[in-house]
C-alpha positions in Angstrom: 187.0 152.5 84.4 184.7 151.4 81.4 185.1 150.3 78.4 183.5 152.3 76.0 183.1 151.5 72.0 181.9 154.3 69.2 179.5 153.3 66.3 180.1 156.0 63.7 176.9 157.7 61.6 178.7 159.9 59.6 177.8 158.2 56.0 173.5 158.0 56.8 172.8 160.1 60.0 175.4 162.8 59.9 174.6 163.2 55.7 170.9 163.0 56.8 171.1 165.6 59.7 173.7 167.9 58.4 173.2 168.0 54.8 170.1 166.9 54.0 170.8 163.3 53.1 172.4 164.8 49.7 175.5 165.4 50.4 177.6 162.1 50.0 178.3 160.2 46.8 179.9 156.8 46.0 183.1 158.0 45.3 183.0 159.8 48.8 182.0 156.9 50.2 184.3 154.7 48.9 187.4 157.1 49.5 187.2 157.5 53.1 185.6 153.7 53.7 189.3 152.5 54.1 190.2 154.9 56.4 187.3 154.2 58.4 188.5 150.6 58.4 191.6 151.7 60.4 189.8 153.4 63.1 188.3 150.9 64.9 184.6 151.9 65.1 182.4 148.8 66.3 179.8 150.3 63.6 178.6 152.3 61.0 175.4 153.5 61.2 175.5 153.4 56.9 171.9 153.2 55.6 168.4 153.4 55.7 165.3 153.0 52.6 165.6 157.0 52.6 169.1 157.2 51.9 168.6 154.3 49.0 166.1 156.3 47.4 168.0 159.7 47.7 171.3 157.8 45.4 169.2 157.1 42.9 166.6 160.1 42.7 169.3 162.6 43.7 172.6 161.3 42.3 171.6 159.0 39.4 173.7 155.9 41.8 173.2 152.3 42.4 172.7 152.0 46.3 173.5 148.7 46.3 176.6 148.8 44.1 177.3 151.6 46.6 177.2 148.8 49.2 179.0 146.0 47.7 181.7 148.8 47.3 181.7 149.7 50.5 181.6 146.2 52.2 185.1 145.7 49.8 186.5 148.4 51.5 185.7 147.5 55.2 185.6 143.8 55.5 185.6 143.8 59.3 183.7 146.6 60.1 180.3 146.1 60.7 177.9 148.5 58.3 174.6 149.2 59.5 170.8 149.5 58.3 168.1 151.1 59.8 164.5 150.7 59.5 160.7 150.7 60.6 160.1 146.7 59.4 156.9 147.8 57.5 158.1 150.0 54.2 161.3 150.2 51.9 161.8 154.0 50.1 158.3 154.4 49.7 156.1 155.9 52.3 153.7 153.3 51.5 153.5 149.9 53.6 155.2 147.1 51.8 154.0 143.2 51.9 155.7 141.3 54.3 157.2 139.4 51.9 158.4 142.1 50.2 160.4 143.3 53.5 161.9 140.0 53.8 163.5 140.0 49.9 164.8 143.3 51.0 166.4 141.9 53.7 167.8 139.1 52.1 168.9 141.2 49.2 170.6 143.7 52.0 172.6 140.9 53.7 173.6 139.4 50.2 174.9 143.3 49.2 177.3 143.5 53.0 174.9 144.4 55.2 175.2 142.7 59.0 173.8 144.9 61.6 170.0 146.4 61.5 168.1 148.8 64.0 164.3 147.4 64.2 162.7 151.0 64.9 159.1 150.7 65.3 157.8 153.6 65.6 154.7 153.1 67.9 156.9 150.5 70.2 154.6 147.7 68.7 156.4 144.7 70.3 154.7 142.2 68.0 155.7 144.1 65.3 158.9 144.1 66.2 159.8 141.0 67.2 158.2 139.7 63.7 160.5 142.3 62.2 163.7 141.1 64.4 162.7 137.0 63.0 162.8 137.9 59.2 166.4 139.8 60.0 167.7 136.6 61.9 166.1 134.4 58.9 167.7 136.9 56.2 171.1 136.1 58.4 171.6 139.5 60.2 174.3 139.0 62.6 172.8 141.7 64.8 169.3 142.8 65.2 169.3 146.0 67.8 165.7 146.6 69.2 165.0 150.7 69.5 163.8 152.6 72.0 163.0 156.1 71.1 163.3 158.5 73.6 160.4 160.4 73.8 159.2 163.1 77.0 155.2 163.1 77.5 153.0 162.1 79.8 153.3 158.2 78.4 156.9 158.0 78.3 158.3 157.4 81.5 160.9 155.4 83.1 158.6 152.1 83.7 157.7 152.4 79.8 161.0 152.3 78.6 162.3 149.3 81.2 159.3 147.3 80.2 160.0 147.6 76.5 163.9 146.7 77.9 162.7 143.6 79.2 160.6 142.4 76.0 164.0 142.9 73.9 165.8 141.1 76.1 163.6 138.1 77.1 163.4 137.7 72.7 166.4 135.5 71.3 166.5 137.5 67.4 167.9 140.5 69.6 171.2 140.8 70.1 171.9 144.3 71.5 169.5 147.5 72.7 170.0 151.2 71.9 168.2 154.1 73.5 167.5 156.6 70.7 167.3 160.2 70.9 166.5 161.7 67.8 165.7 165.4 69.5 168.6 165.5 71.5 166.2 165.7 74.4 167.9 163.4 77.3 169.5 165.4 80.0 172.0 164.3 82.2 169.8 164.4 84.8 167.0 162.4 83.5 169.9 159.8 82.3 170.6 159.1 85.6 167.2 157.4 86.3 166.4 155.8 83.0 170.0 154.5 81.6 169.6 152.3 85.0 166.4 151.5 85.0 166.7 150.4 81.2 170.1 148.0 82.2 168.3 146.4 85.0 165.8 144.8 82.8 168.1 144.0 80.1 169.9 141.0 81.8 173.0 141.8 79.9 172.0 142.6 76.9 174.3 145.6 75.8 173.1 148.6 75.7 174.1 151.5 73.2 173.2 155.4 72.9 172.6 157.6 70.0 171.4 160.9 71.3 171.9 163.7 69.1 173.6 167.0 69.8 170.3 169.2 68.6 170.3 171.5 71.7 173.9 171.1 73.4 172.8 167.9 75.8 174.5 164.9 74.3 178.3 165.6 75.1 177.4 166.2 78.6 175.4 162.9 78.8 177.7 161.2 77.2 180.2 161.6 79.9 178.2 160.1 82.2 176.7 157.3 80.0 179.2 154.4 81.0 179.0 155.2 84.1 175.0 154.0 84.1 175.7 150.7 82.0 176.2 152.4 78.2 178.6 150.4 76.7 178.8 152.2 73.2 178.0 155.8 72.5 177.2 156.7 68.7 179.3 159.8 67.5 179.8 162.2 64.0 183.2 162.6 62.7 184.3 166.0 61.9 182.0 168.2 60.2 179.6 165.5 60.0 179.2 165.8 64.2 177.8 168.2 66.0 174.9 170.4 65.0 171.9 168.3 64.3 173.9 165.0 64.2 175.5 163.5 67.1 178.4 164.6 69.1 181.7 164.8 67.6 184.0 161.7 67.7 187.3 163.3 68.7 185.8 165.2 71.3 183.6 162.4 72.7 186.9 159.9 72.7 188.8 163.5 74.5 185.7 163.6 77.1 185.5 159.7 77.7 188.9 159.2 78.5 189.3 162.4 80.8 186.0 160.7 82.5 188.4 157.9 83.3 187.3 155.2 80.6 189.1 153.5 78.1 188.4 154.4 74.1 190.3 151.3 71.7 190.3 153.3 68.7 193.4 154.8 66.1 193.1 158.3 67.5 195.6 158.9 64.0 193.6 156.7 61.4 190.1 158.7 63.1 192.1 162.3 62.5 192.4 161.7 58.8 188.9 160.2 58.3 187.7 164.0 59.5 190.7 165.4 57.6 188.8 164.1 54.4 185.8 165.0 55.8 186.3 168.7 56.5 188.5 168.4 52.8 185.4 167.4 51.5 182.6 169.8 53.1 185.0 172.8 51.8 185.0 171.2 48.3 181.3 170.8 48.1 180.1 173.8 50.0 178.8 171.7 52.7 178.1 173.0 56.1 179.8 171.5 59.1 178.4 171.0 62.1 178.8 173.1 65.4 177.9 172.9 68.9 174.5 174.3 70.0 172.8 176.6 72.4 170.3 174.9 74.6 166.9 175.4 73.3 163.9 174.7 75.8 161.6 175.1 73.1 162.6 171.4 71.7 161.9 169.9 75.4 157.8 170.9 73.9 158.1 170.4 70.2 160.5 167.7 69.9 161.3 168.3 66.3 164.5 166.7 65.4 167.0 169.6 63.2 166.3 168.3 59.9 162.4 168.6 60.0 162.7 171.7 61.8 164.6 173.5 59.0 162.2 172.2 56.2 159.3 173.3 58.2 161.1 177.1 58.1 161.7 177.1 54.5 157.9 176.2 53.8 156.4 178.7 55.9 158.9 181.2 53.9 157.8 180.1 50.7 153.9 180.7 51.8 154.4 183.8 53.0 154.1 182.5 57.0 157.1 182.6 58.5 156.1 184.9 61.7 153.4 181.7 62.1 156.0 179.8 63.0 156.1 180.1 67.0 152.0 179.4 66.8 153.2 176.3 64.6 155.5 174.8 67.4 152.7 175.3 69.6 150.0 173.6 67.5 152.6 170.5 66.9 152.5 169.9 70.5 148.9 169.8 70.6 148.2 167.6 67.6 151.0 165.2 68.9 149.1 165.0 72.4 145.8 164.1 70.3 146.8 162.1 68.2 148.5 159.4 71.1 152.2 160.7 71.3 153.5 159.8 68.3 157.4 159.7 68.9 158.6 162.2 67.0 160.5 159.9 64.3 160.6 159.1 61.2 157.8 159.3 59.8 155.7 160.9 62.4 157.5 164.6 62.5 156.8 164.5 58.9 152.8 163.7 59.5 152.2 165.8 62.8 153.8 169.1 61.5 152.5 168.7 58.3 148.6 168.5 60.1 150.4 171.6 62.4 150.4 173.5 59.2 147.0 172.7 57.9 145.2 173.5 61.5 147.3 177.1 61.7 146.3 178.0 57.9 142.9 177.1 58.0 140.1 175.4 60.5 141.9 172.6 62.7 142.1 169.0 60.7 139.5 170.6 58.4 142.6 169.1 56.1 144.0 166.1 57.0 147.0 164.5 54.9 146.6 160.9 54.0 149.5 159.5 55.8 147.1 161.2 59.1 144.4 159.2 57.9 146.7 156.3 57.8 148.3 156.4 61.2 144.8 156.8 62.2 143.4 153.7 60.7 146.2 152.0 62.0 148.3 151.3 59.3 151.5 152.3 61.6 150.4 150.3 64.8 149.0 150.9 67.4 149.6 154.2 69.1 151.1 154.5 72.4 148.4 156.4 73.9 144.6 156.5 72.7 143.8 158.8 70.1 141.5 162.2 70.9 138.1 160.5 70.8 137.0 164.4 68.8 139.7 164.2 66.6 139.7 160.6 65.8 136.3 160.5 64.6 136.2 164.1 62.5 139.2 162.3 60.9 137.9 159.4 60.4 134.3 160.8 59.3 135.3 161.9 55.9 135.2 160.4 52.1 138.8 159.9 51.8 139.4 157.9 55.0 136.9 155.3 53.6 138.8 155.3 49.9 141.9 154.8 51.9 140.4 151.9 54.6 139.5 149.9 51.4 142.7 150.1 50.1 144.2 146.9 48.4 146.8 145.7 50.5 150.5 145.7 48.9 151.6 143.4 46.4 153.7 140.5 46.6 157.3 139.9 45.4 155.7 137.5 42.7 153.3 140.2 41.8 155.9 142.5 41.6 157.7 140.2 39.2 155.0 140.1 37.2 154.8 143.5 36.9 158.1 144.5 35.8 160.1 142.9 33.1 161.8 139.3 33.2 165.3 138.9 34.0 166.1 141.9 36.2 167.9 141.7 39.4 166.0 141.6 42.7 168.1 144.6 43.6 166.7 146.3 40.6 162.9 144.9 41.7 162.8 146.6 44.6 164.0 150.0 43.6 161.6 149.8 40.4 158.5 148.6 42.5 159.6 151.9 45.1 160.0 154.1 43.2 159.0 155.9 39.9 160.4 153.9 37.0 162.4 156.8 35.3 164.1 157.6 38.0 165.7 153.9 38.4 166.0 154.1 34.6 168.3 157.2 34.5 170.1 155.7 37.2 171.1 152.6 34.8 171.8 154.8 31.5 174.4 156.9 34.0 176.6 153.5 34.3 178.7 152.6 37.3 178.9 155.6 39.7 182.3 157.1 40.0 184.8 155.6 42.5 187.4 158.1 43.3 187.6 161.6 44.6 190.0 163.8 45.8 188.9 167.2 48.1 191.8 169.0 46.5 191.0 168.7 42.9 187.5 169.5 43.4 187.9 172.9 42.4 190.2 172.8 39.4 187.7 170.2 38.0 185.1 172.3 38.6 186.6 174.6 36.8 187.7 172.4 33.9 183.7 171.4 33.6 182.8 175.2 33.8 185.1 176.2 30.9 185.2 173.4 28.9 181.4 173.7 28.5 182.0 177.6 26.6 182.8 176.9 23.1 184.6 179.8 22.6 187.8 178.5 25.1 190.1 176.5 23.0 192.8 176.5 25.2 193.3 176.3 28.6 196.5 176.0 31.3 196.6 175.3 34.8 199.6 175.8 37.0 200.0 175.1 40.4 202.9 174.3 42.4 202.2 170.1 42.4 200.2 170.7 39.0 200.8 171.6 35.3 197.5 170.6 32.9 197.0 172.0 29.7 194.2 171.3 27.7 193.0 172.5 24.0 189.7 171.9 22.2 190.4 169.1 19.2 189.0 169.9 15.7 185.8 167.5 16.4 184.9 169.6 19.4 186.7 167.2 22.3 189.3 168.2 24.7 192.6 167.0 23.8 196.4 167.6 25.8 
């Protein structure tokens, strides 16, 4: 018997999986943060620069007063950031001491617990990332290792990579990350072990995501192989593209024989809220999935997949889209074996497209031309010597290789106006300017919601927008509103 402990990634994740990062507010947030309290989750898995950006450019709210919120309403629980070390919201690389205000800003705001996930597995860069989290005051600093299937990505890979975390003091734990819900059982059962034997203790966690129906099962087996916390969805916001459902995984855990500390009551009523609140919003839930071999080849997490259907529908292509899949593999074996995550699914199916429209990397994007030139790291496997140098042999990959390099906080400073917030900095340097202005002029984001109002206020916007309702009454049996238009124009009661 083991004992097992969940990190929950509902609130970044889960939104980001399920419902395209959109889907949760502040005053969601904030409403079911207290329940979530109560469960007993060692983590949340709460943010990342993509969800940041999406508050502000999507919902006109402050991320970090969406923090500082949420750190008031779960003072024990720890809340979670996730990140590549080199960029904040923008795809573009940020200065180093840029990164390092970001992280000081993101502790100051509630934040204790950050995923360093390097995309290329650049140790160095890692391990520089991992010392400006420790200096920032990060209690813990989790070292990622993406789970990737190729010719590169074998057993020995991932237990060397293992042993680096572990043998560097700014790491505290170690999670295997499966963003394509790619790890069978089977394969488990050789690299889980040959991950804990290099880790000297270490503990190890797993976030594997429930893509193609694998997860639950190798879950069940995870502690068994030294896993010592599994990463889960709650409600509607498991399943599907996001990660195994937290009631079931606690259900399946314990019927293995291991031992799940958490409010089974307080967890029911965080997904209560949860499936209140997908109803009220129109908000697909999650379900379990048929097994797809296709994704064992492509390994294109849900999320990118679905975007990369709607734009070959609004081209016209859509019956390209088998020759797609088949062109990402090849562009990911020549261009080193990018793991497919964030942002390298973005950058090799977006070069997919361009070779199945036209002539191959006849069009190469500039974030191609970047990972090329190296601004990512170093790839984990050479680079087609072809296709490197037709990349490379082109007018914009010299504009780009002379590029300035990105400004420092005190340039920033100086090129924004005096007496602004360092919070407000960095969203202003990341992002266009209007954006972060509209977010200000909204005011404080709203704080409170309530799934089973949702439609009557809907309602109330709808028709209080026609000018020619002046009166308007709403019964219900734990409800009677009425509401009539004042001379000025304003509702009144």
């Amino acid at each position: 018997m083991v004992d097992v402990e969940l990190v929950d990634v509902s609130l970044r994740d889960g939104n980001q999986s399920l419902w395209g990062a959109t889907g949760l507010r502040t005053a969601h947030v904030t409403q079911v943060a207290p329940l979530m309290e109560r469960v007993g989750f060692r983590a949340l898995d709460y943010s990342s620069s993509t969800a940041m950006g999406v508050a502000v450019r999507t919902h006109r709210e402050d991320p970090w007063e969406r923090l500082r919120l949420t750190r008031a309403a779960m003072p024990t629980t720890k809340l979670q950031f996730i990140g590549t070390g080199f960029r904040f919201i923008s795809w573009q690389n940020s200065h180093p001491e840029t990164m390092q205000l970001v992280y000081d800003r993101l502790v100051a705001n509630g934040i204790d617990r950050v995923v360093v996930l390097d995309p290329m597995h650049d140790m160095d860069a890692a391990r520089e990332t991992a010392r400006r989290l420790k200096q920032a005051g990060v209690c813990e600093v989790i070292g990622a290792l993406t789970f990737s299937i190729s010719v590169v990505h074998d057993d020995a890979f991932y237990a060397d990579l293992a042993r680096q975390f572990a043998a560097h003091p700014d790491f505290d734990r170690v999670y295997v990350k499966d963003p394509a819900g790619i790890l069978t059982a089977e394969r488990a059962r050789t690299l889980l072990p040959a991950i804990v034997g290099q880790l000297g203790g270490t503990p190890l966690e797993l976030h594997s995501h429930a893509t193609i129906g694998l997860s639950p099962l190798t879950y069940s087996i995870a502690p068994e192989l030294g896993v010592e916390v599994v990463q889960v969805g709650s409600g509607p916001l498991g399943n599907g593209s996001s990660l195994p459902e937290a009631r079931r995984t606690v259900a399946n855990l314990r019927e293995m024989g291991h031992r799940v500390d958490v409010d089974d009551r307080a967890l029911g009523l965080v997904c209560d809220f949860l499936d209140g609140l997908a109803v009220a919003e129109e908000l697909p839930a999650g379900r379990p999935q048929d097994f797809d071999a296709a994704f064992l080849h492509h390994q294109i997490a849900g999320g990118v997949m679905t975007t990369t259907r709607r734009q070959l529908r609004e081209i016209g292509m859509e019956h390209r889209f088998e020759a797609l899949v088949e062109e990402v593999g090849t562009v990911r074996a020549e261009l080193g074996h990018p793991i497919m995550v964030t942002p390298f699914p973005q950058m090799v199916v977006s070069q997919a497209l361009f070779n199945v429209i036209g002539e191959r990397y006849a069009t190469v994007p500039d974030q191609v031309i970047r990972y090329v030139l190296g601004s990512f790291g170093r790839p984990t496997a050479p680079i087609d010597p072809a296709v490197h140098d037709r990349i490379l042999d082109r007018p914009r990959a010299r504009e780009l290789a002379s590029e300035p390099p990105p400004p420092t906080p005190a340039e920033l400073r100086r090129r924004f106006r005096r007496g602004i917030s360092d919070e407000e900095l960095l969203l202003r340097a990341h992002m266009p300017e209007d954006q972060v202005d509209e977010m200000l002029a909204a005011g404080p984001a709203p704080r409170h919601f309530n799934p089973s109002l949702a439609p009557v206020l809907t309602l109330l916007r709808e028709l209080g927008s026609r000018r020619s309702v002046h009166d308007l009454a709403v019964t219900t049996p734990g409800l009677r509103m009425s509401v009539r238009r004042t001379a000025g124009g304003g509702p009144g009661a």
